[in-house]
N, C-alpha and C positions, 0 to 999 in steps of 0.2 A: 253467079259467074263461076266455072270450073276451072279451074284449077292449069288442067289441060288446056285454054282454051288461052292460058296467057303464059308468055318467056320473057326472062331477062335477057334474051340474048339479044334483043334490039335495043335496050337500053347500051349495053358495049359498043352493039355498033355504030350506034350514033355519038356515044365518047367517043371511042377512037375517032370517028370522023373529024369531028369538035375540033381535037386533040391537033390533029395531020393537020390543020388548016393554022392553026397556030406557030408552031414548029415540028423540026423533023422527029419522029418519033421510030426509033430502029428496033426492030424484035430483037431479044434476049434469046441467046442459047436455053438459059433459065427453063423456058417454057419447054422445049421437048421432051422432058420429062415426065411432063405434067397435063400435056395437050389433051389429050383424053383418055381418060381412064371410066373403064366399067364395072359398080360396083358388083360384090359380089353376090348381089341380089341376082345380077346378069340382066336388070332392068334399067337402073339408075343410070345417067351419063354425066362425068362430070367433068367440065371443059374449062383450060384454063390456057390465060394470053398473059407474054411480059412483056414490057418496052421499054427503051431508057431514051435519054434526050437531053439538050446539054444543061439542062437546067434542073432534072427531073432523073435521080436516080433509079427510080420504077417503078412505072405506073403496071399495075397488074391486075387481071382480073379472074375467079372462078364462079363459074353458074354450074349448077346443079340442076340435073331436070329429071325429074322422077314422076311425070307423066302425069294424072290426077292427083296422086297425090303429095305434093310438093314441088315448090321451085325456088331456088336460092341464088341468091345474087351476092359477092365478096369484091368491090371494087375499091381500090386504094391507089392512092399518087402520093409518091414519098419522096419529097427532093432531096436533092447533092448538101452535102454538109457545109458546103459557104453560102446554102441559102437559109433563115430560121423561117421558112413557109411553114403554114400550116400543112396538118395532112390531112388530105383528100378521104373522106370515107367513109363508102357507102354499105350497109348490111341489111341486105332486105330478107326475108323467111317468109314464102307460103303455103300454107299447107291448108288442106280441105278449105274451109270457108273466113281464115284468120289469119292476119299477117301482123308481121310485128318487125321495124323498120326503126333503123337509126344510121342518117342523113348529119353529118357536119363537115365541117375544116376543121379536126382535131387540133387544138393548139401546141407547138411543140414544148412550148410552156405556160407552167399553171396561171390562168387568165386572173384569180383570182388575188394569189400573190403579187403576179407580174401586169401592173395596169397598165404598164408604158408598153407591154405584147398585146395585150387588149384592143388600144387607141389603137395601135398601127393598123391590123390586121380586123378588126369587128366591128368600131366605130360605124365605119359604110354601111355597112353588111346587116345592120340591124332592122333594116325598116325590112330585107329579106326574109329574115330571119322568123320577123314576127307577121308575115302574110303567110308563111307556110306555119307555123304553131299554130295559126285560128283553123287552116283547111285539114291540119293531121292533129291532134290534139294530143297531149301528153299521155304516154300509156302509161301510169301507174308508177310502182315502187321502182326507184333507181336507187342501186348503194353509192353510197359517198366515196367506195375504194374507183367505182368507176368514173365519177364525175371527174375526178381532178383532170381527165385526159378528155375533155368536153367541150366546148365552146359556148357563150352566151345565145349560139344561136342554132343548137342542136336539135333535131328534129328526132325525139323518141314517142311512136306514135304505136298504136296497137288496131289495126280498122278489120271490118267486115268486109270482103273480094265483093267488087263492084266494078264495072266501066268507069264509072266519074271516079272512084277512089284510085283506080290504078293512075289514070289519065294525070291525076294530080300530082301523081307521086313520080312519075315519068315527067312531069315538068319540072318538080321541085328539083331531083335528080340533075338532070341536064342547067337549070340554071343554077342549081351549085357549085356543079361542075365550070359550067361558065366564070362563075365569079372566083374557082379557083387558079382556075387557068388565066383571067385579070391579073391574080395578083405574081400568077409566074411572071407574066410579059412585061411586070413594071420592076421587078424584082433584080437587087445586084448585090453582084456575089464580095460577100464579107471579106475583108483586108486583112480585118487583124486575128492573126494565128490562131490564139488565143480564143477569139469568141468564136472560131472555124472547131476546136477543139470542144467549144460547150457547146455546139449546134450536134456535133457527131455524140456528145456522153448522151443530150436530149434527147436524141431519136432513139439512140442506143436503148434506155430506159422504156421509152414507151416502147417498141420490139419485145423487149422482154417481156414488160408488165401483157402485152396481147398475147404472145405465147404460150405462156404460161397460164392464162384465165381467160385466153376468149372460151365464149360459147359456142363454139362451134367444134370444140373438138370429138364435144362426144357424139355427134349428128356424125361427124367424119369417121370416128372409130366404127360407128357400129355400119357404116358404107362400106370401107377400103380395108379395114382390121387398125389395129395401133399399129405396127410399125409404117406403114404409110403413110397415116392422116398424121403422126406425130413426123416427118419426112416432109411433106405435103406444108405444116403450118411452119416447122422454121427454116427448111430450104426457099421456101416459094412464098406461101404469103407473109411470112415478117421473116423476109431473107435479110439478112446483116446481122441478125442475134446472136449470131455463133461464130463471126468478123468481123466486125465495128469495133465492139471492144471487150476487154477478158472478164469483168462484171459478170456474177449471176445475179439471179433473181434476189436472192437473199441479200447480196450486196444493196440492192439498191432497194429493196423492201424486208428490211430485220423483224417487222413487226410479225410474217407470218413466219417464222423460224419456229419448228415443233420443240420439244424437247429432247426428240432424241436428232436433231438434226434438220431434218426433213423439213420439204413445203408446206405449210396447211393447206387442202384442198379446197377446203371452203373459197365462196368468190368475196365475202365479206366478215371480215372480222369486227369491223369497227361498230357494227349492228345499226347505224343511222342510216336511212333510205329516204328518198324524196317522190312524195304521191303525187305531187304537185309541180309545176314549173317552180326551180328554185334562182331563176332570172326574171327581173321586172323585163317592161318594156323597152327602159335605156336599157340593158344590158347589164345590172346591178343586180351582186350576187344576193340573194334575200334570204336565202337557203335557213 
């Protein structure tokens, strides 16, 4: 299957559709910035959408479409800090005949410390969870720096471009999405200050931690140049990193602190990786 012959951009449109039939979803100034941009190949087009909603601080999306070869999907849903929702979030990469894909409800806290986050939010979710692991299989080495922001029910798969393999991964996609937007519409917003204030440091936190070590930024650099795709990742897709709160990186991760200061660039310090699903069935970390 080529490459060209498949878009994410109907995977968006049918969120958003999803999305609109649940509650009102308003576009974002946000996005005129960001609507489309050409990279400086003068080939590449990369398109991006924001929305907010009262539950739902913003859901956003960018697809990349580079023709034959490659196409890139970045969809996220980030809710309001009186809700502790997971976050919504999809990363799909295709390029010639290989994709490599990671599908979850990012938990806003570590599922493995926090079991009473777990129960609320995965428990359901599990019998999901593990019909899409059997049809997308585990791709390989994950670090441990990236797990703790993961879910028991995360879909990290690696496949060969196919009709059935897309088809499956366009279902998985949409009824993820489905069960994240369940758990919006049952969802009620936190009373007390206090846990309002540790819902906004958790988001805070993970904003940073993507910022700063998604992979995608160097896909983005060598597209738009650095001052863009670095514009591009904390303006627009992990917008609140640099307003939420005064935290840097280093604050809330001292472990990569260099010696003369600085971030370590590496994405893993701690050098332990997982080959394997390191969740059983019930959702029990085995790692």
């Amino acid at each position: 299957m080529e490459v060209s012959a498949f878009s994410y951009q109907n995977f968006v449109t049918r969120a958003l559709g999803e999305a609109q039939r649940r509650t009102e979803f308003t576009p974002l100034p946000l996005q005129e910035s960001y609507k489309c941009i050409k990279a400086m190949d003068g080939k590449t087009l990369l398109q991006a959408l924001a929305f907010t909603a009262p539950k739902v601080r913003l859901q956003r999306s960018l697809t990349i479409d580079g023709g034959q070869s490659m196409q890139v999907l970045d969809f996220a849903a980030i809710p309001e800090p009186e809700f502790d929702l997971p976050i919504f979030c999809a990363n799909f990469f295709t390029a010639s005949d290989m994709n490599i894909v990671i599908l979850d409800l990012n938990p806003l806290y570590d599922v493995i410390s926090h079991r009473d986050y777990k129960e609320k939010y995965y428990t359901n979710l599990l019998s999901l969870g593990r019909k899409y692991a059997e049809l997308l299989p585990w791709g390989d080495k994950l670090t441990s720096e990236s797990l703790r922001f993961f879910s028991p029910i995360v879909i990290w798969s690696k496949f060969t471009s196919s009709q059935a393999k897309h088809d499956i991964l366009y279902q998985a996609f949409m009824d993820y999405f489905k069960a994240w937007l369940d758990l919006m519409d049952e969802a009620c917003a936190e009373q007390d200050a206090t846990q309002v204030v540790r819902n906004c440091e958790a988001q805070h936190r993970y904003l940073t931690w993507r910022a700063e070590k998604d992979p995608g930024h160097r896909l983005l650099k060598k597209l738009i140049g650095e001052t863009l795709a670095k514009d591009l990742l904390r303006n627009f897709l992990f917008n609140g990193v640099d307003t939420m709160r005064c935290k840097t990186f280093l604050d809330y991760f001292p472990e990569y602190k260099c010696s003369d200061g600085t971030i370590n660039s590496k994405r893993s310090i701690i050098g332990k990786s997982f080959a394997t699903r390191p969740w059983d069935a019930n959702g029990e970390f085995i790692g």
